[in-house]
N, C-alpha and C positions, 0 to 999 in steps of 0.2 A: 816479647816481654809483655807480660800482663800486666792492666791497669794499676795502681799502688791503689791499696785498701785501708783506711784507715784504721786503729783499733776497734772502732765503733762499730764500722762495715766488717769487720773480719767476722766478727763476733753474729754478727747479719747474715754474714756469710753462711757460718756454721746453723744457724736458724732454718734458711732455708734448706740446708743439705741432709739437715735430718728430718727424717719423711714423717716422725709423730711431735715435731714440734711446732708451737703458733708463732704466727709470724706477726708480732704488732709493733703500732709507732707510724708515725709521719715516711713516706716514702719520697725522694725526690727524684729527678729523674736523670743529674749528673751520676750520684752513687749509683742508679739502679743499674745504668750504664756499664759502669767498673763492676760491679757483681753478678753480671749477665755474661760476661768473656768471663769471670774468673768463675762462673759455676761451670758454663762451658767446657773449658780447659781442667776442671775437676771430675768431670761426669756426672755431675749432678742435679746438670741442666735441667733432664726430665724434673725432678723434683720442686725446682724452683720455678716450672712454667707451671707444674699443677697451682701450689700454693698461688700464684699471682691471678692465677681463672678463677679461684677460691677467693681472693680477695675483691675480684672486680676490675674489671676496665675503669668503670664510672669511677672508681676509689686510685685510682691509678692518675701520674703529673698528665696532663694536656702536652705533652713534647711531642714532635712531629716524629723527630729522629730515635724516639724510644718506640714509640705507636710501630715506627715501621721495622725498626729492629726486631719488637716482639714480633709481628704478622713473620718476618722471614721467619723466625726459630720456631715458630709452632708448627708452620711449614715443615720446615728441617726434620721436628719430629714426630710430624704423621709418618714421612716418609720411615723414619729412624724404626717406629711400629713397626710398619709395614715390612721392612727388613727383618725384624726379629721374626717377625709371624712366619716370613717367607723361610728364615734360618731353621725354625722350628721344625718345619713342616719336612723338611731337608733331612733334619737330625732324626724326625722320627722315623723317614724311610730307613737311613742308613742304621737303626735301631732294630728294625723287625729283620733285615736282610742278617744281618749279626744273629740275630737268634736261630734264623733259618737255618745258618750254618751251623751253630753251637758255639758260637766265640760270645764270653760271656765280659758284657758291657756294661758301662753305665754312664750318661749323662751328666755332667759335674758344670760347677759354675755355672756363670749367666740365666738361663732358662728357669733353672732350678732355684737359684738365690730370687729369681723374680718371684715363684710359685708359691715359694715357702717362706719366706725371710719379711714379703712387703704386703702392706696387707692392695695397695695398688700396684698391678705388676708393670704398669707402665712407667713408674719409677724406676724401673732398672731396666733399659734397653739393653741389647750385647750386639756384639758387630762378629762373632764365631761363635761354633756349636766345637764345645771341649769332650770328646768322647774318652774313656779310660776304662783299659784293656790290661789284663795282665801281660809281663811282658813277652812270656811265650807264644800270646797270638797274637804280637803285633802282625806276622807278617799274614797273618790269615785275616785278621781285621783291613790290613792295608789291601787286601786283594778283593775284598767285600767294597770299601769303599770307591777303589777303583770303577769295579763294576757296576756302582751306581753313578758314574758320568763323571767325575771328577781323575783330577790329574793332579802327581805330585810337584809342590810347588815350594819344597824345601830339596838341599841337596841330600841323599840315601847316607851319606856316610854318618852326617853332620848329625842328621837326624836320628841316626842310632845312637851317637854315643848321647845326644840330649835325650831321650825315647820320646821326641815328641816330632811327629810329622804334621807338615801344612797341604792340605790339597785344599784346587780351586775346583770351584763346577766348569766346567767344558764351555757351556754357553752362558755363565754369567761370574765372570771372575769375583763380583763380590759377593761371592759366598765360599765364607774359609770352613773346613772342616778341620779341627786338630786332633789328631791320635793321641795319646797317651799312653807310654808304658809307666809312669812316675810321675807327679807331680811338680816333684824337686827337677829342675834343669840344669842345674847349676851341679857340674862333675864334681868338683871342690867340696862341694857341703854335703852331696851326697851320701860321703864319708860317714856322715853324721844324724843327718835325717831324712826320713821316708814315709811317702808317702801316694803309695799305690793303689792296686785294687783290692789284694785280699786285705794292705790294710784298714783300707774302711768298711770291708764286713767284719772285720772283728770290731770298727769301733762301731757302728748299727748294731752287732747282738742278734740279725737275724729280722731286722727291720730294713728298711732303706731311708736314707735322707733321713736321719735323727739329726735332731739339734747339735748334737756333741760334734757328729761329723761334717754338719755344714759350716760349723764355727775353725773344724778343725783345719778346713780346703780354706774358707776365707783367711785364716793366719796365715797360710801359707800360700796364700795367692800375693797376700801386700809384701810377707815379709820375707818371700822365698824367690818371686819371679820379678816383680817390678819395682822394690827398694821405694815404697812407698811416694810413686810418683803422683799420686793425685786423690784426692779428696776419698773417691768412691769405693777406697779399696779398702779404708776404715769406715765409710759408711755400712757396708759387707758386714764388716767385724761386729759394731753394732749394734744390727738387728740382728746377726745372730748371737751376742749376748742377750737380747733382749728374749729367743726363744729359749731360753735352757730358765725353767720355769720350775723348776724340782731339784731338791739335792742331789736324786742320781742323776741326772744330765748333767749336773757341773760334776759330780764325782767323775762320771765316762770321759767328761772334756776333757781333766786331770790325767787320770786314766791314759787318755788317749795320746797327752803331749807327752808321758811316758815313754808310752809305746815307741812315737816314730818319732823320737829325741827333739821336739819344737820348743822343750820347755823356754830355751831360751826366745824364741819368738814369741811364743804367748805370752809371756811377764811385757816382754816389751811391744807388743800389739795392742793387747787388751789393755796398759797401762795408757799410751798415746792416747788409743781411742775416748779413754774413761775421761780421760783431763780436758780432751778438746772439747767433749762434749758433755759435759757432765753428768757422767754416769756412774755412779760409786757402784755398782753391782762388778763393773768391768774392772775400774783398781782393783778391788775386793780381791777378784778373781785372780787376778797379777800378783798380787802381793801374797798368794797363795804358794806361788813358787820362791823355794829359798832361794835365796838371793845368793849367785857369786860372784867372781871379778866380772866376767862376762856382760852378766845381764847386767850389775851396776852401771860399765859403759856402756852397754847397748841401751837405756833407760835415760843417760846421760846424752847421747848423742842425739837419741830421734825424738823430736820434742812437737809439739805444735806447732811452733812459730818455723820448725824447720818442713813440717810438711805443709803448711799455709802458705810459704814463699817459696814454693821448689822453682817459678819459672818468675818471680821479681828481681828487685836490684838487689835483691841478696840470696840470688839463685847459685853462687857458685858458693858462698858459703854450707849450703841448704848439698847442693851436692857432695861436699868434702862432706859430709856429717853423713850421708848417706853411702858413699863409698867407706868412710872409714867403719859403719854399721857391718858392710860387706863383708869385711876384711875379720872385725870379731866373730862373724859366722862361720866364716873358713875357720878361725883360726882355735873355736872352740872347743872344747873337749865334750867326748859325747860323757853323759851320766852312766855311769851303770840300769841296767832293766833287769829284771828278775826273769830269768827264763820260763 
């Protein structure tokens, strides 16, 4: 269980977690304590070690046991770099070998949301490289990856019906490579919404990495695979409202949760996000989708305080509210789309 935060710190919290905002005010070094495990257990650690080198040691308490907390976690993440550079470098082999063959890829998440989304990329560490494939060549992508040193390290059946396979490298398990035939894993909601590979060159238009469709992966990263389990999954969300900078890039966003039926995650992604952090651009954009029973409870249910507290003394609360999220997902009806 993580440190309890006051209103005060929460609010510090979110200060720090957001990568363009200033961090001012007296700092002590019991609260810094509690908001150093709770940025940690967020993701957003990298963020708040920047901001604190930005602020100064000299400006920072004289605590022994903070001085050496910090020195471990900056440690923690060079190394944490060093792995992503390492993931990188991995993903772009397994990248060109894909082309060799003709199996046509692309890079999604982590790497990407660092490149595009932050204007510091060391703000966004990732601990896997997410590859996604249509799902006709998974099995020629999985035999590409093979061949470049890695071994599968999810079960073949499991993994098909999720279309998402895990291989480790041969000589260094921590490096995970994921397949993708769909981003949606969840069989139950697939029903309902999608979102693959030819779907995101329709939402690009014949570009790559557009605004529209890194906002559209990040909604569907928080509110599709991890039931908004920590901080960094609406930091994602974010800054990628903060890049849709033009009326068409919010029309394509639109557009886009059309297409692969997210509207109800987006109203209620971009809504969380906008309130936690004060971003009216991000309600704006939520409130953009008419409202039915659904999104009403789905809007009702995931709140701030319920993603601030997902692992404190009011963590099982914070999960009922998040499993019953789940449950409106399955139980949604898709919209109609114009063929």
């Amino acid at each position: 269980m993580l440190p309890p935060l006051s209103p005060a710190d929460e609010k510090l919290l979110l200060s720090f977690a957001d990568p363009q905002a200033q961090v001012t005010g007296a700092l002590s070094a019991g609260p810094l304590m509690a908001l150093l495990a709770n940025a940690e257990f967020h993701g957003v650690l990298p963020i708040m070690l920047r901001k604190l080198r930005e602020i100064g040691d000299a400006n920072l308490p004289e605590d022994t046991a903070l001085r050496q907390r910090l020195s471990e976690l900056r440690d923690q993440a060079t190394i944490a770099t060093g792995q992503s550079m390492l993931l990188q470098y991995h993903g772009d082999r397994i990248m060109k070998a894909l082309a060799a063959k003709g199996v046509a890829a692309r890079i999604v998440k982590g790497p990407v949301f660092a490149r595009k989304l932050y204007r510091h990329a060391a703000d966004r560490p990732f601990t896997d490289i997410d590859i996604l494939v249509d799902p006709n060549s998974i099995g020629a992508a999985n035999g590409v990856i093979a061949a470049c040193g890695f071994e599968l390290a999810s079960g073949e059946a499991q993994s098909h019906e999720l279309q998402e396979f895990k291989w480790l490298e041969k000589e260094n398990s921590s490096l995970l490579i994921e397949l993708h035939g769909n981003l949606v894993h969840d069989t139950g909601m697939r029903r309902r919404l999608s979102l693959g590979f030819r779907e995101l060159q329709v939402i690009d238009g014949g570009e790559t990495d557009t605004p529209a469709s890194l906002l559209t992966i990040a909604i569907v990263h928080a509110a599709g695979g991890h039931k908004f389990h920590r901080l960094q999954l609406c930091v994602d969300v974010l800054q990628g409202v903060r890049a849709l900078q033009s009326p068409e890039a919010e029309a394509r966003l639109l557009e886009a949760a059309r297409m692969t039926g997210i509207e109800l995650e987006l109203a209620t992604v971009l809504n969380v996000t906008g309130r936690l952090f004060g971003e009216p651009h991000a309600v704006e954009l939520a409130n953009r989708i008419k409202p039915d029973l659904s999104i009403r409870l789905a809007k009702w249910l995931i709140t701030g305080n319920m993603l601030l507290r997902v692992n404190s003394r009011d963590k099982m609360r914070s999960r009922l509210s998040r499993d019953a999220f789940r449950w409106v997902q399955r139980l949604a009806r898709a919209r109609p789309y114009p063929a």
